[in-house]
C-alpha positions, 0 to 999 in steps of 0.5 A: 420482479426485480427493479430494472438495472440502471448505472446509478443502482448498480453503483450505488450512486445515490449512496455514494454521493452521501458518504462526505459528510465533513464535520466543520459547522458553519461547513468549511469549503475545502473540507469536501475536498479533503474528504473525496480525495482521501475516500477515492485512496481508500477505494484505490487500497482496496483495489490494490489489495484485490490485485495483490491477492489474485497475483499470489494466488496465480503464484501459488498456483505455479502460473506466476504470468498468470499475475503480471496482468495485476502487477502492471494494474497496481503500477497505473494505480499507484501512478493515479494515487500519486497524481490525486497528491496535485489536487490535494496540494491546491489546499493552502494551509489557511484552507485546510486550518479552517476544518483540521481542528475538527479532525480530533484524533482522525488521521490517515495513520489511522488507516487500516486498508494501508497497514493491510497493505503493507502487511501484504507486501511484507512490511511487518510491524507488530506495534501497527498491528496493536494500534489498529485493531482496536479503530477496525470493526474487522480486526481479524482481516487485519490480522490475517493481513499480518499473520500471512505469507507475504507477497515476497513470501509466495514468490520466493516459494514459487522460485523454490518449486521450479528448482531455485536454490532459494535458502531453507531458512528464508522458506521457513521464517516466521510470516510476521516478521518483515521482511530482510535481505539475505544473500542466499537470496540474491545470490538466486535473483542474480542467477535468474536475471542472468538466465531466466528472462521472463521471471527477471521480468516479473522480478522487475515488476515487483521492483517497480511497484516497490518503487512506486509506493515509496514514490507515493509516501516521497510525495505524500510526505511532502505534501504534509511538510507542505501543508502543516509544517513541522507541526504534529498530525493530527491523531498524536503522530508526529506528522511530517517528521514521522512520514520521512522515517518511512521514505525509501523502505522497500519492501522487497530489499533484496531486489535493490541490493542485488543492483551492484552485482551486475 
């Protein structure tokens, strides 16, 4: 018979609470904090990805407000991974120097389920992909993650299906490549905004979560310039300086030039 349910099972809680084992000897107090807040973003990813992937499939089933339900729950989730940046910046520098040499060549660069993420949402890039695959023991997830349609991809063919001029070539591109704005593109967004209310709707969602994820790197990043300065991260990136170079790259370019046409 199989043992009686109970929340602790089911969640594997016992499991759980033995996962943050930080490696600063004598332990260093905040390095438990350092460990809960970037697993608690590791869970928060794959969650996002999970809403991510039954979108497109609602999309490429023709039912795209079948997905506005995942759309809106990536949007409170990005909003709850920017907040976990408050408890994470109660860290003063002189805390987190305590443990960070310790850290070696770990870093959140490092993380596999945020490149699967950006992977997802059309944010190719090849050299992320080389660098990883060797730090994953799932390099082909992250593969397929690079290898695959983007979520801009299967709304852009969604469009196409229900008779939207969207340009062959842009149907047709390779999947690996990131995303770029065209304005064959925009010239059917700005039609559907003007026309088609409920697909503007979910064209606006999209923005949103566009924005909320380069919401989350503004935040990020000045954490990190908040705690280490202008000094490298660890793992070899080059810390603060390389995060500004992501800020304000959307992943959906054409819903933000398409701004001006209206």
């Amino acid at each position: 018979m199989r043992p009686e349910l109970t929340y602790g099972s089911y969640l594997h809680i016992d499991e759980l609470l033995e996962l943050q084992q930080g490696v600063s000897d004598p332990p260093e107090h905040d390095e438990h904090l350092f460990i809960v807040v970037h697993q608690v973003y590791e869970l928060w990813f794959k969650q996002i990805l999970h809403e991510l992937d039954r979108f497109v499939e609602n999309i490429d089933a023709d039912h795209p407000h079948r997905g506005t339900h995942q759309l809106k729950r990536v949007l409170k989730i990005l909003k709850t991974i920017v907040a976990q940046v408050d408890v994470l910046e109660t860290m003063t520098p002189l805390d987190f120097v305590s443990f960070r040499s310790r850290l070696e060549g770990a870093s959140g660069f490092q993380s596999v389920q945020f490149r699967e993420l950006e992977f997802r949402l059309g944010l190719k890039d090849r050299a992320h992909l080389e660098r990883l695959e060797g730090l994953t023991t799932r390099p082909d997830r992250l593969r397929r993650r690079f290898e695959e349609p983007s979520v801009w991809d299967a709304w852009l063919a969604f469009l196409a299906r229900a008779g939207h001029p969207v340009p062959v070539e842009v149907l047709e591109r390779d999947p690996t490549e990131p995303v770029r704005p065209h304005p064959g593109v925009q010239e059917v967004l700005v039609a559907i905004y003007r026309d088609h209310p409920a697909l503007a709707e979910i064209c606006e969602l999209l923005t949103d979560m566009d924005e909320g994820l380069m919401e989350w790197r503004y935040r990020h990043v000045m954490m990190v310039q908040r705690t280490i300065g202008a000094k490298p991260g660890t793992g070899g990136s080059a810390g603060a300086a390389y995060l500004r170079t992501t800020l304000f790259r959307p992943a959906f370019p054409d819903l933000w030039e398409i701004r001006t046409a209206f």
